[in-house]
C-alpha positions in Angstrom: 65.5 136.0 99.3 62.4 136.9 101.3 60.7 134.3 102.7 56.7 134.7 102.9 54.5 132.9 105.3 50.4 133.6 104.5 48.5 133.6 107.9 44.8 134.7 108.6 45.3 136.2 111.8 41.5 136.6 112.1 40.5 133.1 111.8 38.1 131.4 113.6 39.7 127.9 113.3 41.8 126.5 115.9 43.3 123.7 113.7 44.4 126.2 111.2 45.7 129.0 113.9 47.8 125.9 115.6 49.0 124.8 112.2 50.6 128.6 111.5 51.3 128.7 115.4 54.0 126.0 114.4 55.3 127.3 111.0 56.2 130.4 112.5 57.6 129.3 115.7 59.8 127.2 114.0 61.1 129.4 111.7 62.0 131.6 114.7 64.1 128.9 116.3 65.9 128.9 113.6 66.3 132.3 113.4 65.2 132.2 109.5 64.2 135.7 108.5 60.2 135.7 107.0 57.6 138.2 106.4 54.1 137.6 107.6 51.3 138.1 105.0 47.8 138.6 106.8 44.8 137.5 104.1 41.7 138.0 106.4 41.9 141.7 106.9 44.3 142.0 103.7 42.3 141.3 100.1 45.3 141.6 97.6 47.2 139.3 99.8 44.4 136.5 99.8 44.2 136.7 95.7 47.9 136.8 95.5 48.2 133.6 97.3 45.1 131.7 95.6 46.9 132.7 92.1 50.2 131.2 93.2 49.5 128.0 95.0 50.3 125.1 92.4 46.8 123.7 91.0 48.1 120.2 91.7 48.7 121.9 95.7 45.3 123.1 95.7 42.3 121.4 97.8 39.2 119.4 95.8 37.3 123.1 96.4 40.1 125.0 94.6 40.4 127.2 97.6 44.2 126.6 99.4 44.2 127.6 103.6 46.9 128.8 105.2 49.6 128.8 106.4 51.1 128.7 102.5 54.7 128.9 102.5 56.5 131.1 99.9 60.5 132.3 98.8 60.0 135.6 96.7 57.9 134.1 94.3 58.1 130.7 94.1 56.2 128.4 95.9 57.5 126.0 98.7 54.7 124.1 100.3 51.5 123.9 102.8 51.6 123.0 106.5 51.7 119.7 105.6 55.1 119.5 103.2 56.4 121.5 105.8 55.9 119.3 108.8 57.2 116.6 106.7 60.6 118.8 106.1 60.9 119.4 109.6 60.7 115.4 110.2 63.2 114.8 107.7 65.7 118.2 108.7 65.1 119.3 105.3 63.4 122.5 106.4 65.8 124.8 104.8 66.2 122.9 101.6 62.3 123.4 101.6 62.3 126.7 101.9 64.9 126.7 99.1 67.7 128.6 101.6 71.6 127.2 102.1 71.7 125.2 105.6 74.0 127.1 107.9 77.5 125.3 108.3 77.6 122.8 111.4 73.1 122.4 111.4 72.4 118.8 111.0 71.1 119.6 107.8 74.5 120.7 106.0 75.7 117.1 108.0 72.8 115.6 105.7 74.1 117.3 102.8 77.6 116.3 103.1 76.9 112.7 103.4 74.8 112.6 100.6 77.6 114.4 98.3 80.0 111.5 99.9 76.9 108.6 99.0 76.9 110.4 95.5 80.2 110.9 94.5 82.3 108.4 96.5 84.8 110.8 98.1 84.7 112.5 101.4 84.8 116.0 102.2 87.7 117.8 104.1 85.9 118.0 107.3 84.7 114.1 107.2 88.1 113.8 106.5 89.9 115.8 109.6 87.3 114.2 111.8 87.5 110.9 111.0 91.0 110.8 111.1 90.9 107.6 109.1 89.0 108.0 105.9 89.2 106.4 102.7 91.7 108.8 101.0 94.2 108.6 104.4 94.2 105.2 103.8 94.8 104.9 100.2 97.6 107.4 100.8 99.3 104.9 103.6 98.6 101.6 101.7 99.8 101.2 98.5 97.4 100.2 95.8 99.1 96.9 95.3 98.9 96.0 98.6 94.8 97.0 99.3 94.0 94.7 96.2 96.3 92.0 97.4 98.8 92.2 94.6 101.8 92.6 96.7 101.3 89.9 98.3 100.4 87.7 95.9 103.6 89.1 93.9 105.7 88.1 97.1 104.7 84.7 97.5 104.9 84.6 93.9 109.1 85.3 94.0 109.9 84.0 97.0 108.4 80.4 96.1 110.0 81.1 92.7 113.5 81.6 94.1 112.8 78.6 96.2 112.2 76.4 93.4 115.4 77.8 92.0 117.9 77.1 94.7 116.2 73.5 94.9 116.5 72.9 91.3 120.7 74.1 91.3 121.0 71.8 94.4 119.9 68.9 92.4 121.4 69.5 89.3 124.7 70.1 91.2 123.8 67.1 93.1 123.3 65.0 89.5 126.4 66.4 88.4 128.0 64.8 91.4 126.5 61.3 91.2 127.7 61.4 87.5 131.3 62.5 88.3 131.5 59.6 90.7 130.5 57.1 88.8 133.0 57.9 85.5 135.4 57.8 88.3 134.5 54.3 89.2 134.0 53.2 85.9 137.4 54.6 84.7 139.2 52.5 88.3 136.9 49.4 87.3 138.3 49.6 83.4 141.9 49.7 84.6 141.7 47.1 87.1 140.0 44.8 84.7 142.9 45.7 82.6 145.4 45.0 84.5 144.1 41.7 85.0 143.6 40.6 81.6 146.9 41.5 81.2 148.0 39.6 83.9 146.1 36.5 82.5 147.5 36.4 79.4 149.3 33.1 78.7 152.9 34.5 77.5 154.3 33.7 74.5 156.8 31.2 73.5 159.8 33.9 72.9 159.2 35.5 76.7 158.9 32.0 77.9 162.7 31.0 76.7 163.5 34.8 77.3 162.7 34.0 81.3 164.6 30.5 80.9 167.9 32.4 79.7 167.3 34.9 82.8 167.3 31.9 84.9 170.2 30.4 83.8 172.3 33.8 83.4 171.6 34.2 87.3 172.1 30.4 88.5 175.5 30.4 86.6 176.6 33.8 88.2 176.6 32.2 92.2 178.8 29.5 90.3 181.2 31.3 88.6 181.8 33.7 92.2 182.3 29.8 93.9 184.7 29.3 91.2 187.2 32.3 91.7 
């Protein structure tokens, strides 16, 4: 790709010979390889250049000045588009050329592709040393949405509740046992007593007397002998 600069070298204007002045010093700072193209003392250069500026890039008198910027064939822009690319370090994407790696222009480009597709390059990467990706590779995903977390507090008040709820019931089951016991001891002692308080009949009444007598008449009988 050959890129052409139109200059009248002959011209009487200063405006325009500062104007091409600054294309062309520019492009040698950047060591960007052009060709000059003279249209004053050259005729088929001038009608080359007038056929192949853009109509809508043409002044109101049809007539385009240099410097006009070309690459091969196709058109690139005035003095004017390219100040404006050297204010925005777009120069070499408007000369239609690759920036060279490490230019602030290929920085430009790189963050853009990162802006556009939402992932960073391998250098951004390296020289960040804590990008996006490094961190979704350290984190887990449950943990950068908050899942884990959640999930954690989730079990652990879970298990909580458990141990609380088999304390009680065990608890319960305690209070319960206890009081079968004392209603079972209350039952027999209230047994016992009704037994006790039960007038006796007439047979163990005389049944009684006889013991009585049968052990008064014993201590006798021993006197006796």
């Amino acid at each position: 790709m050959v890129i052409k600069v139109f200059l009248a070298t002959a011209s009487g204007s200063t405006a325009i010979k500062k104007k091409q002045q600054d294309v062309v010093g520019f492009l040698e700072t950047l060591k960007v390889e052009y060709t000059p193209l003279d249209i004053a003392c050259n005729e088929d250069n001038r009608m080359w250049m007038r056929q192949n500026v853009p109509e809508d890039m043409k002044p109101s008198n049809g007539i385009p000045l240099p410097p006009q910027i070309f690459n091969e064939e196709s058109y690139c822009g005035d003095y004017e588009t390219f100040f404006n690319a050297k204010e925005d370090n777009s120069v070499y994407a408007f000369l239609g050329l690759p920036p060279p790696p490490g230019s602030k222009e290929a920085m430009q480009a790189e963050k853009s592709c990162v802006v556009e597709n939402g992932t960073h390059t391998k250098e951004e990467t390296h020289a960040e040393g804590n990008s996006d990706e490094s961190l979704r590779e350290e984190v887990p995903v449950g943990e950068r949405n908050g899942d884990t977390h959640a999930k954690e507090g989730e079990e652990g008040e879970t298990a909580e509740e458990g141990e609380t709820a088999a304390e009680e019931a065990a608890e319960e089951t305690e209070d319960s046992a206890r009081i079968e016991e004392d209603e079972e001891a209350e039952e027999e002692a209230d047994e016992d007593k009704d037994e006790d308080s039960q007038p006796m009949s007439e047979e163990e009444e005389e049944l009684r007397q006889l013991e009585d007598e049968d052990e008064a008449e014993a201590p006798e009988e021993e006197e006796d002998e």
